[in-house]
N, CA, C and O of each residue as an XYZ file, in Angstrom:
692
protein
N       0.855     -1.178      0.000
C       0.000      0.000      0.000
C       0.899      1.239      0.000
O       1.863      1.307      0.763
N       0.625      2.098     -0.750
C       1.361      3.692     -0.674
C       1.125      4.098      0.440
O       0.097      3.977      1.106
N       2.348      4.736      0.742
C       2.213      5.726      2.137
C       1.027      6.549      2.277
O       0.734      7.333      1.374
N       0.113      6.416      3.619
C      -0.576      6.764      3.876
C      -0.455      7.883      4.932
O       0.117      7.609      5.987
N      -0.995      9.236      4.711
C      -1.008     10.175      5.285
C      -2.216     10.248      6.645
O      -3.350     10.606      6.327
N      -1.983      9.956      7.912
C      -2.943      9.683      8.777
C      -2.487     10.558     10.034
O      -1.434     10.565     10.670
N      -3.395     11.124     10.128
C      -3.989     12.214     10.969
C      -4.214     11.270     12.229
O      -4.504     10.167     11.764
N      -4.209     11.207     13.725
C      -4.954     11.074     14.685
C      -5.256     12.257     15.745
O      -4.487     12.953     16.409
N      -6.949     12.217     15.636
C      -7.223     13.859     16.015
C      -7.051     13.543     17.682
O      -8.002     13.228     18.397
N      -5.983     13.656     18.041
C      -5.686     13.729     19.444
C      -4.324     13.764     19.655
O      -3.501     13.374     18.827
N      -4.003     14.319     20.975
C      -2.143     14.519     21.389
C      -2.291     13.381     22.774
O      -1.196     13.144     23.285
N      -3.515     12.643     23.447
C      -3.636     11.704     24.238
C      -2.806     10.268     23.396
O      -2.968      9.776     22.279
N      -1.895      9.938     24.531
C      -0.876      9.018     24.269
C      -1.533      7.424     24.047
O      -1.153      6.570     23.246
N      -2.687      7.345     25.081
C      -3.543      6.077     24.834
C      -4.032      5.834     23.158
O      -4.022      4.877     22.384
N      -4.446      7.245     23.093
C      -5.474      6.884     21.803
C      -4.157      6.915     20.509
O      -4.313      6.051     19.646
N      -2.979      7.786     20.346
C      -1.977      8.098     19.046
C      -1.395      6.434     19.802
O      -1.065      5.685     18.882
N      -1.277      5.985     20.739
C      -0.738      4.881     20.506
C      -1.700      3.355     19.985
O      -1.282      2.281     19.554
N      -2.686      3.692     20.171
C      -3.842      2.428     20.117
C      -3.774      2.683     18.424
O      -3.596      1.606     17.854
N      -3.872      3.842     17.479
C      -3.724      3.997     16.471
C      -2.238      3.470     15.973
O      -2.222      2.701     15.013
N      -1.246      3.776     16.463
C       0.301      3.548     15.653
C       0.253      1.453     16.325
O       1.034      0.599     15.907
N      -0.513      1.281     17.039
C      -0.360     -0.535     17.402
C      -0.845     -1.093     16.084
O      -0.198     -1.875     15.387
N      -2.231     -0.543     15.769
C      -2.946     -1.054     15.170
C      -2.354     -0.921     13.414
O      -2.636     -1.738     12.537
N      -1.580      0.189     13.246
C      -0.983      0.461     12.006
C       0.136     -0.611     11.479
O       0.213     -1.296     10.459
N       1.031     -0.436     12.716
C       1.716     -1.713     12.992
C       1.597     -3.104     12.498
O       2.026     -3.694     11.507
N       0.904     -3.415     13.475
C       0.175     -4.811     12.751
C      -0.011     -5.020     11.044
O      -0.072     -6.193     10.675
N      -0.081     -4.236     10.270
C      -0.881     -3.450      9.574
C       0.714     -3.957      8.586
O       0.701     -4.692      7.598
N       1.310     -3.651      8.884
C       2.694     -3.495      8.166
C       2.127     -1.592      6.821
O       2.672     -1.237      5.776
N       1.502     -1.245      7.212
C       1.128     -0.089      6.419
C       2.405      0.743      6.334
O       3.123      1.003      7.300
N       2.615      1.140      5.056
C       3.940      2.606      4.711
C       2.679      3.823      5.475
O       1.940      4.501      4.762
N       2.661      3.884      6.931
C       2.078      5.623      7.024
C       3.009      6.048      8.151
O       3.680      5.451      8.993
N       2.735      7.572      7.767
C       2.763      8.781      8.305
C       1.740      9.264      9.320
O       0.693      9.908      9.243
N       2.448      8.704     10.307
C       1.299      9.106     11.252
C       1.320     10.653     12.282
O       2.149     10.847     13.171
N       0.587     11.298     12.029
C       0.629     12.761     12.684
C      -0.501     13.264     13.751
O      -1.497     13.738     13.204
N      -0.518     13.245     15.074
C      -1.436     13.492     16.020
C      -1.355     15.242     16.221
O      -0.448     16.053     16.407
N      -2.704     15.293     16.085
C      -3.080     16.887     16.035
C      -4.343     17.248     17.213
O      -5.270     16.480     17.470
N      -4.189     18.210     17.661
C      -5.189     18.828     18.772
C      -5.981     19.215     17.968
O      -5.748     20.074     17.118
N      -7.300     18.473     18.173
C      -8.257     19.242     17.390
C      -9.766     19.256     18.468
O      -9.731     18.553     19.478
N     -10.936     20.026     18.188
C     -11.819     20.275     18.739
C     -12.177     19.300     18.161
O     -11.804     18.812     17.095
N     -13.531     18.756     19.466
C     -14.647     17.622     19.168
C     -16.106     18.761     18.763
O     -16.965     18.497     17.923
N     -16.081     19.325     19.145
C     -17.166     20.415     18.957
C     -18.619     19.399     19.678
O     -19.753     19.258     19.219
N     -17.914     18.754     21.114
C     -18.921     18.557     21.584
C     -18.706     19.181     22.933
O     -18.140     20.252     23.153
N     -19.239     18.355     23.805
C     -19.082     19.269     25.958
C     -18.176     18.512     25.879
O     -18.225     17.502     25.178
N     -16.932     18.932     26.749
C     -15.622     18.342     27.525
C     -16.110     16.932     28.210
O     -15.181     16.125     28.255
N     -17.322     16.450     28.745
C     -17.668     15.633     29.316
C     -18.821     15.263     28.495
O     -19.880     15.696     28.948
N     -18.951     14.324     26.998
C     -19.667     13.919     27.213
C     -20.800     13.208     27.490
O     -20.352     12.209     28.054
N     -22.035     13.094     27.445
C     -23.213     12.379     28.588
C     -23.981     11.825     27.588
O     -25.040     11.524     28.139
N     -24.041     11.490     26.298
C     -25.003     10.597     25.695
C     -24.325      9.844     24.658
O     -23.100      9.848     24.539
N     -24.744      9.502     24.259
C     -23.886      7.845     23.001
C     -23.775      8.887     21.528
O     -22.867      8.868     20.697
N     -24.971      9.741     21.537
C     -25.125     10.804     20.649
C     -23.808     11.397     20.622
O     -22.877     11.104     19.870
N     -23.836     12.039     21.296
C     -22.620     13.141     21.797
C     -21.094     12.610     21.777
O     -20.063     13.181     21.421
N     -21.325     11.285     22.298
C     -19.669     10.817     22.016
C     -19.378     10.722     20.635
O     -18.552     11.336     19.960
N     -20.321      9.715     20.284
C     -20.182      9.507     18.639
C     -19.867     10.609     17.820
O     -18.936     10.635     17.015
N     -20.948     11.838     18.124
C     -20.163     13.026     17.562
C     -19.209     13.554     17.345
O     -18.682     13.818     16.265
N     -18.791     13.828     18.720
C     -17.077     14.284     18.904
C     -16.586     13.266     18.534
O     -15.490     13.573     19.003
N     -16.340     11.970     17.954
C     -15.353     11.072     17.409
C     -15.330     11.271     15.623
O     -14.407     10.971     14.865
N     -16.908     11.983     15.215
C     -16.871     11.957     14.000
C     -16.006     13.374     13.946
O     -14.986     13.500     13.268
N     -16.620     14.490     14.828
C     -16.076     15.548     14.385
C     -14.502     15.957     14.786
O     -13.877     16.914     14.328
N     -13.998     14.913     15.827
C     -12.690     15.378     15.514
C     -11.630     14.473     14.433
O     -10.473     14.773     14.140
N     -12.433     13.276     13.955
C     -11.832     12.991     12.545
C     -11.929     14.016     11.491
O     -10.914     14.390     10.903
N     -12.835     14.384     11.281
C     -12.953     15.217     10.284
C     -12.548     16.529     10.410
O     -12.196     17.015      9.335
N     -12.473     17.322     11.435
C     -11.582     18.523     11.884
C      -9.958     18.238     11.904
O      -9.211     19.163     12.223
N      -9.406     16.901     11.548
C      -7.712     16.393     11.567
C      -7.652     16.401     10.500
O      -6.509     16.487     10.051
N      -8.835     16.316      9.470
C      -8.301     15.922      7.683
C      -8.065     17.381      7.295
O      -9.045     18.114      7.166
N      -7.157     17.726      7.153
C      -6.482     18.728      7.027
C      -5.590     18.368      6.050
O      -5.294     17.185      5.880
N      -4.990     19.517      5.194
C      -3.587     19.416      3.970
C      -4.042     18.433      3.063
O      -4.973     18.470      2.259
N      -3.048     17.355      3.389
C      -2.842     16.169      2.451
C      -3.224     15.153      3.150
O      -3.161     14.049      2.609
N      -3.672     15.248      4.405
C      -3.860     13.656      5.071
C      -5.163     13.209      4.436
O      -6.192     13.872      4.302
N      -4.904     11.857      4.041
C      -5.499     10.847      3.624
C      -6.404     10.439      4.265
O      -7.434     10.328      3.599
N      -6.505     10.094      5.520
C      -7.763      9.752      6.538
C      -7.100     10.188      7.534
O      -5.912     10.513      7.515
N      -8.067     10.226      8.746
C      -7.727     10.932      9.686
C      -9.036      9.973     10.776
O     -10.168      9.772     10.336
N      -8.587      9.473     12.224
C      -9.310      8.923     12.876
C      -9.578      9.904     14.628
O      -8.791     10.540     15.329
N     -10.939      9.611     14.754
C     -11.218     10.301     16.165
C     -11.691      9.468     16.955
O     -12.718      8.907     16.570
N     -11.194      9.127     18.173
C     -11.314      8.429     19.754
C     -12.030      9.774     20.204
O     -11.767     10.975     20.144
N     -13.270      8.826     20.782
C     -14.324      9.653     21.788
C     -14.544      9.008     23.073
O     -14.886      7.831     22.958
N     -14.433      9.494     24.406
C     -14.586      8.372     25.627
C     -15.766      9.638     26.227
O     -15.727     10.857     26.388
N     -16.609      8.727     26.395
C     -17.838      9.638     26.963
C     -18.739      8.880     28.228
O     -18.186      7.869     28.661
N     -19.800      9.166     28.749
C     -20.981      8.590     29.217
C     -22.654      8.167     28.984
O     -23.337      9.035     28.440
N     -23.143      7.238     29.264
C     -24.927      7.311     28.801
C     -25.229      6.715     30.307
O     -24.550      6.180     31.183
N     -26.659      7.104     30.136
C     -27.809      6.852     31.224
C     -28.338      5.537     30.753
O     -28.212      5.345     29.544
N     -28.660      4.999     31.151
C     -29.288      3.550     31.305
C     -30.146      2.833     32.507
O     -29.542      2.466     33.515
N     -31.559      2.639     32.385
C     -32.335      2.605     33.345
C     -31.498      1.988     34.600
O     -31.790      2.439     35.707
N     -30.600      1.108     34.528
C     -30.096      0.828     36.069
C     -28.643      1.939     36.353
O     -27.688      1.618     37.060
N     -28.710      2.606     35.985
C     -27.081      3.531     35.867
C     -26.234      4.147     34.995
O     -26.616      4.023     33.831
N     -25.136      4.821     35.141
C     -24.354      5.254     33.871
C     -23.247      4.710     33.891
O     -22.362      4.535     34.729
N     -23.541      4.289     32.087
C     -22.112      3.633     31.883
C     -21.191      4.412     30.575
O     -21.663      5.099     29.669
N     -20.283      4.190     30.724
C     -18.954      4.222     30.252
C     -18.979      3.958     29.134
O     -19.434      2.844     28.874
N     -18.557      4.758     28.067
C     -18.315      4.247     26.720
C     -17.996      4.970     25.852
O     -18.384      6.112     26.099
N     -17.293      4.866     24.618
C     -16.154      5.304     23.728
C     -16.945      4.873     22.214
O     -17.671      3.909     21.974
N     -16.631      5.643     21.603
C     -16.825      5.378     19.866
C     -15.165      6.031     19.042
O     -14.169      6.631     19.446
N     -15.572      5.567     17.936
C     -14.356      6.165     16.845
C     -14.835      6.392     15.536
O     -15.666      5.599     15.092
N     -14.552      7.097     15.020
C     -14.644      7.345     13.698
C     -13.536      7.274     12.938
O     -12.456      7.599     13.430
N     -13.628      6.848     11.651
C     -12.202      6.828     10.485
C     -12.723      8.126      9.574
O     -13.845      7.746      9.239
N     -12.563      9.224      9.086
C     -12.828      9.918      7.844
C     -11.683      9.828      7.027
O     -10.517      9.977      7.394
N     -12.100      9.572      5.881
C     -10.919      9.855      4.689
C     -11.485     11.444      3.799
O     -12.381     12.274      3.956
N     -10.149     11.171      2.668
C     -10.235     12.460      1.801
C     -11.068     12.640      0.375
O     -11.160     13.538     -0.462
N     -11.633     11.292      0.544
C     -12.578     10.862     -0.244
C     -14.338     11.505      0.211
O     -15.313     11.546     -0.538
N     -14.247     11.970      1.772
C     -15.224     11.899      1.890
C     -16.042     10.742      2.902
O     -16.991     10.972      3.652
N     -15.382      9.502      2.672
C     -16.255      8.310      3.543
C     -15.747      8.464      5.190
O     -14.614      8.659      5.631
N     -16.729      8.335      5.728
C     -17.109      8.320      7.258
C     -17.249      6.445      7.727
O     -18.190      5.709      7.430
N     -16.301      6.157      8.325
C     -16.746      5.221      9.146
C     -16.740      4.876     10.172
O     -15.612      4.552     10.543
N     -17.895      4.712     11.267
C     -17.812      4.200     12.962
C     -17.903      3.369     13.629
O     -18.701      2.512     13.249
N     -17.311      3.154     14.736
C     -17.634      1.623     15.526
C     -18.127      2.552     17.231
O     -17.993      3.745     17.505
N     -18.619      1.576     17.958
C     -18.466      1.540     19.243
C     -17.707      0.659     19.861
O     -17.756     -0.517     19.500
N     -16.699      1.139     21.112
C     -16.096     -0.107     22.189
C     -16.990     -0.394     23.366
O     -18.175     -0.061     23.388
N     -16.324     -1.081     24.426
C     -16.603     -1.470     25.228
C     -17.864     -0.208     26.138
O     -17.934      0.960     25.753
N     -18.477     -0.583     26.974
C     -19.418     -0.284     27.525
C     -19.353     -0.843     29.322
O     -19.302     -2.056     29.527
N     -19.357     -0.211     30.096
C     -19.215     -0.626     31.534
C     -20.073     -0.254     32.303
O     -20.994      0.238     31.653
N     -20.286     -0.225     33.513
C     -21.674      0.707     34.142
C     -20.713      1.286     35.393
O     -20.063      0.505     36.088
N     -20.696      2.619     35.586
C     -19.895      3.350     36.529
C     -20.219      2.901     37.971
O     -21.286      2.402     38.328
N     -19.214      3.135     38.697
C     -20.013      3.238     40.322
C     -21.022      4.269     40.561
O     -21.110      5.266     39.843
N     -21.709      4.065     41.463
C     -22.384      5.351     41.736
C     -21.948      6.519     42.100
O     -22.352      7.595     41.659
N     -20.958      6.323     43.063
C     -19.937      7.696     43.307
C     -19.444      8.642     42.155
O     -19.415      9.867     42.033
N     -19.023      7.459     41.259
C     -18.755      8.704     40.212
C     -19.513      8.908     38.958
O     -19.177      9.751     38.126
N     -20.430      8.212     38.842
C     -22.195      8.867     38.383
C     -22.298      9.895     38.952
O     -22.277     10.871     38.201
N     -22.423     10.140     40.194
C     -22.828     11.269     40.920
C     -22.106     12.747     40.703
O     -22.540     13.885     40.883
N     -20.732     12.220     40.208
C     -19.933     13.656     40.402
C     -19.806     14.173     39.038
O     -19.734     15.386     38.839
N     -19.762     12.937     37.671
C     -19.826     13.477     36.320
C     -21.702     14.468     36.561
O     -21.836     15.677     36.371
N     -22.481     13.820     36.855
C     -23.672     14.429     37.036
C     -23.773     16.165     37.235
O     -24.325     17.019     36.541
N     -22.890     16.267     38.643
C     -22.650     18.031     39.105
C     -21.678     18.318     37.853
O     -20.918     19.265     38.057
N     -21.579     17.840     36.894
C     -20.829     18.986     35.952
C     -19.156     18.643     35.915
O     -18.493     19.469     35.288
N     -18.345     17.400     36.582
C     -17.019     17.231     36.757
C     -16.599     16.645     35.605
O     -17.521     15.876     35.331
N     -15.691     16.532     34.689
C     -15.598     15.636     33.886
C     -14.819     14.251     34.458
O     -14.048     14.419     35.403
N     -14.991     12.912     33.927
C     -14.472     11.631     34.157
C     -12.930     11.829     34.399
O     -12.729     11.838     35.613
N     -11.958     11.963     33.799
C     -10.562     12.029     34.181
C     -10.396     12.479     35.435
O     -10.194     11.680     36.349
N     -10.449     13.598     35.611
C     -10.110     14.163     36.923
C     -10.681     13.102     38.387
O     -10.177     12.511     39.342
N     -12.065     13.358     37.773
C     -13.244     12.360     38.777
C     -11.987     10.817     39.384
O     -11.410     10.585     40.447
N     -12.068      9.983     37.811
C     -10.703      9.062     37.887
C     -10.276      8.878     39.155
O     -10.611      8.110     40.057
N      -9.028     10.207     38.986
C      -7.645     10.363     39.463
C      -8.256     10.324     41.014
O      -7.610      9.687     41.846
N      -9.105     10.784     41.295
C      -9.522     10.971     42.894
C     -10.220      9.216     43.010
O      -9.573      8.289     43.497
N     -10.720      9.167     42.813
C     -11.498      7.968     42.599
C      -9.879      6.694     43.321
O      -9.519      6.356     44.448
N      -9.442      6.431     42.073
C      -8.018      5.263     41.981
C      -7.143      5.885     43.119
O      -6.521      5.127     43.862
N      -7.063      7.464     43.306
C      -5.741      7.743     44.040
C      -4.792      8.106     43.400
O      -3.674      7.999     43.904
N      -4.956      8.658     42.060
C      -3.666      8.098     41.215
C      -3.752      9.520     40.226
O      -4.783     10.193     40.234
N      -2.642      9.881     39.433
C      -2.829     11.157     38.491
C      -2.874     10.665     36.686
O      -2.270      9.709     36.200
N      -3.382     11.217     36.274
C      -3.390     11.133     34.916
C      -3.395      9.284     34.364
O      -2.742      8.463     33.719
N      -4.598      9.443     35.146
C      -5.328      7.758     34.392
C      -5.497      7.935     32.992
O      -5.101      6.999     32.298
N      -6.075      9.079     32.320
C      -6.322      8.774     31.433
C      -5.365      8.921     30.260
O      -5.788      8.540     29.168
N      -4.260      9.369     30.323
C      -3.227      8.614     29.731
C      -2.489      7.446     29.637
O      -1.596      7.209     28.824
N      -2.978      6.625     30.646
C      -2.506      5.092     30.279
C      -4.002      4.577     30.706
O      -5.029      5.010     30.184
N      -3.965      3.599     31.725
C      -4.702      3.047     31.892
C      -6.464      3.356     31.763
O      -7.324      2.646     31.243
N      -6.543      4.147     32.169
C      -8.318      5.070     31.829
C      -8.748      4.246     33.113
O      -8.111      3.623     33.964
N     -10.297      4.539     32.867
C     -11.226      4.487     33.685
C     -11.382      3.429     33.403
O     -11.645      2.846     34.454
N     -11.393      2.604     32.436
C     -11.416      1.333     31.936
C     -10.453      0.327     32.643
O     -10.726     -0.873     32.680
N      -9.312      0.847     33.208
C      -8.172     -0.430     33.772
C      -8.704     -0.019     35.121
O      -8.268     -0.805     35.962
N      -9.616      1.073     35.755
C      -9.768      0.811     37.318
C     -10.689     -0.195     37.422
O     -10.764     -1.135     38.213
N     -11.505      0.206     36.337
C     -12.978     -0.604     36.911
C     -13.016     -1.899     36.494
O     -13.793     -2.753     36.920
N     -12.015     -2.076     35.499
C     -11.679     -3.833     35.316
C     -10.316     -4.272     36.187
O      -9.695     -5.276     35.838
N      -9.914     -3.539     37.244
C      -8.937     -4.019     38.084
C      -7.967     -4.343     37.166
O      -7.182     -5.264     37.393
N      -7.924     -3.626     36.048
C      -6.072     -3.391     35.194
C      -6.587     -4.952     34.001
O      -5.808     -5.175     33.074
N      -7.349     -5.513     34.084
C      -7.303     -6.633     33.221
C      -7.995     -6.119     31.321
O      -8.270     -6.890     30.402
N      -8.075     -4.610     31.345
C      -7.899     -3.580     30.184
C      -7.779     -2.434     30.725
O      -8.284     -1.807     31.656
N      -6.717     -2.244     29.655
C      -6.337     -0.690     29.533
C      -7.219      0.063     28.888
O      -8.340     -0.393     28.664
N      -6.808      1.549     28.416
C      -7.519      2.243     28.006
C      -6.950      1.905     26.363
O      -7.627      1.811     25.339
N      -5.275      1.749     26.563
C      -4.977      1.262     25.141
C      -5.310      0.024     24.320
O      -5.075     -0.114     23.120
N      -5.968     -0.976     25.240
C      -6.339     -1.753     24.842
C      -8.094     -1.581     24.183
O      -8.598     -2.199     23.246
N      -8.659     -0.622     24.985
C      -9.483     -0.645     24.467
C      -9.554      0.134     22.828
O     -10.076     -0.353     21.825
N      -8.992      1.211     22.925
C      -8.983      1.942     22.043
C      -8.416      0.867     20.697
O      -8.994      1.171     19.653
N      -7.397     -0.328     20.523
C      -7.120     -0.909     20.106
C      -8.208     -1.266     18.992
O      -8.236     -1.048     17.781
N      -9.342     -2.074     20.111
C     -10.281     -2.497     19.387
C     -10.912     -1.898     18.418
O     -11.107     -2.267     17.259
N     -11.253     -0.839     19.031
C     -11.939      0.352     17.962
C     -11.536      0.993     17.041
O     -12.199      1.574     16.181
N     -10.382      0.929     17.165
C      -9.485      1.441     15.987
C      -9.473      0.242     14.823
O      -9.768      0.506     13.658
N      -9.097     -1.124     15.263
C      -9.010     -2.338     14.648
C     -10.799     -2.605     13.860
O     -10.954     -3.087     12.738
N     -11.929     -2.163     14.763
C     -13.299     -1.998     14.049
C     -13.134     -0.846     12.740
O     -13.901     -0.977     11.785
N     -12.258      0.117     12.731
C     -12.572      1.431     11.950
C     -11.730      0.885     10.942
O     -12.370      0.920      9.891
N     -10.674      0.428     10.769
C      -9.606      0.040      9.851
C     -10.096     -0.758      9.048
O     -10.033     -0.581      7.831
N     -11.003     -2.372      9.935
C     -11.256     -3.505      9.143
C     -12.457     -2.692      8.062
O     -12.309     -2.863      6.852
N     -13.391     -1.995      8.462
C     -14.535     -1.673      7.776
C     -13.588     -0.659      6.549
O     -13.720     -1.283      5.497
N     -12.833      0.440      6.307
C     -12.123      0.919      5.586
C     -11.663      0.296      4.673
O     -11.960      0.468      3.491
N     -10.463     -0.935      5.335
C     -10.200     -2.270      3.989
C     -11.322     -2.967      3.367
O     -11.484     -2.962      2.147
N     -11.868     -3.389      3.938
C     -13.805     -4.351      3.237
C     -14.216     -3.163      2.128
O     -14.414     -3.302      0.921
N     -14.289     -1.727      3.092
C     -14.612     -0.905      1.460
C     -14.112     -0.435      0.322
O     -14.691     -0.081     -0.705
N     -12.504     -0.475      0.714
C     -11.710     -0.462     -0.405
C     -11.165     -1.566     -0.629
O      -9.990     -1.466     -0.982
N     -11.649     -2.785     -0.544
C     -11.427     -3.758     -1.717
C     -12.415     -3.862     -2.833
O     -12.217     -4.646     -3.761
């Protein structure tokens, strides 16, 4: 495959690395370039809607210049009649135009920190008080507390990235 020009719309080390694993594997010729870009959603947020969004819109806010596709990691929250759970989407955009998404994993929060994303806190911080610990969400996430480390956050992101890629190859064959 020709070198591929790939954008990942984030400077978070979990998600530019769950992308460069998955490239890897991949044996792909790319160029991989992580860029700060806006989700143009809330810093925190609270519906499956809303994550999904910010994953489409900060793919598509990274396709910039010459990059070829460009992918967005979203880690957000939803309500669910017994509680709120935890959950992440991704989007792939290319320069073609095509949009493609997956969802990952899904968890159901404690109540404690239901309660505090609720008053307006966002999840990371919440985290760090939560575990005891600083900047979860650069490695492990909220995802390695509440599975007692048996996934990371890079692992999760893995998956979803590995959902956005496989659907990309299926359409360009």
């Amino acid at each position: 495959m020709h070198n591929i020009k790939l954008a990942v719309a984030s400077l978070n080390k979990a998600k530019v690395g769950a992308v460069a694993a998955v490239i890897e594997k991949l044996e792909w010729d790319t160029d991989i370039q992580p860029m700060n870009v806006e989700s143009g959603v809330s810093a925190q947020p609270m519906t499956l809607e809303e994550t999904k969004r910010g994953a489409v819109n900060r793919a598509q806010n990274a396709l910039q210049g010459d990059r070829d596709m460009a992918i967005g990691l979203e880690g957000g929250v939803f309500m669910m009649e017994d509680g709120m759970y935890l959950c992440n989407w991704g989007a792939l955009a290319t320069s073609d135009g095509r949009v493609f998404t997956a969802a990952g994993a899904q968890i159901p929060l404690p109540k404690s920190i239901s309660a505090e994303l609720l008053r307006g806190r966002e999840l990371g911080p919440v985290m760090d008080i939560y575990a005891n610990e600083s900047g979860i969400r650069n490695h492990k996430g909220a995802i390695g507390v509440l599975t007692n480390g048996m996934m990371n956050r890079d692992e999760m992101f893995d998956h979803l990235v590995t959902l956005l890629i496989g659907q990309y190859v299926r359409d360009s064959d």
